[in-house]
N, C-alpha and C positions, 0 to 999 in steps of 0.2 A: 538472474541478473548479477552475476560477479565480474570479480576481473576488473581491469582499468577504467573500465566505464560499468561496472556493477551499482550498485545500492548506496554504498558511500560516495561515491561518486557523483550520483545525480544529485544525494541529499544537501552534499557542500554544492554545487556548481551550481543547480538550480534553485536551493535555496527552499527544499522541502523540509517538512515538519522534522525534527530528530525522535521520531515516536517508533521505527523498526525497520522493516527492513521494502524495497520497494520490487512491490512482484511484474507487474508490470506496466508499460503505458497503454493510454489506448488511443486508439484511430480518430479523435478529435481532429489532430491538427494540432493541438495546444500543449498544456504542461500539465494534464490531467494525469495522474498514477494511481492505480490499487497496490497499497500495503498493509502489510502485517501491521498491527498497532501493541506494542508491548506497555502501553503505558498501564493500564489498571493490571497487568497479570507480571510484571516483571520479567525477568531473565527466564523462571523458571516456570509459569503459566503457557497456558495458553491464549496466544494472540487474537483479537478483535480482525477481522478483515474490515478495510477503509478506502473510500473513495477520497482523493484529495484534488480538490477543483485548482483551477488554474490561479485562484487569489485565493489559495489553501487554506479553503473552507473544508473541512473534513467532516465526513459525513459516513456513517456507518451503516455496511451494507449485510456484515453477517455476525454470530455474536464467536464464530469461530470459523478455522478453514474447513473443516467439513460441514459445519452449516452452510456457506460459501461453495461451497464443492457440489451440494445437493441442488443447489438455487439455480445452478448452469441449465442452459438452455442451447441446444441446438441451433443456431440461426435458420 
C-alpha cells in the first residue's frame, strides 16, 4: 500500500491510529485495516501485526509478521 493513496495516506484521510504502517484492508465494507504496529519495538524492532476495527479499537492478532504469516489459512 504506497503511493498517493498508500499507508500515510489512509492514516491522515481516514484517521487511523499513527502506530505503522497499514498492510491491508479487508472485505468488511467498513474502515477495518491490518497493520504493522511499531509502537513497543520502534523504528528498529520488529513490528506487532494488528487488527484496527472501524472505531479503532486495535486489537492484536500476531506478536510478529511471521507469526502472522504462519496463522494464514486457506479459505
Amino acid at each position: 500500500m504506497d503511493g498517493e493513496l498508500g499507508s500515510a495516506y489512509l492514516i491522515r484521510e481516514w484517521g487511523y491510529p499513527k502506530i505503522g504502517v497499514v498492510l491491508a484492508d479487508t472485505p468488511s465494507a467498513g474502515e477495518d485495516v491490518i497493520m504493522l504496529d511499531y509502537r513497543l519495538c520502534g523504528t528498529s524492532g520488529e513490528p506487532s501485526v494488528v487488527f484496527v476495527e472501524h472505531d479503532r479499537r486495535i486489537i492484536q492478532l500476531a506478536s510478529s509478521f511471521a507469526k502472522f504469516w504462519e496463522q494464514l489459512r486457506h479459505c
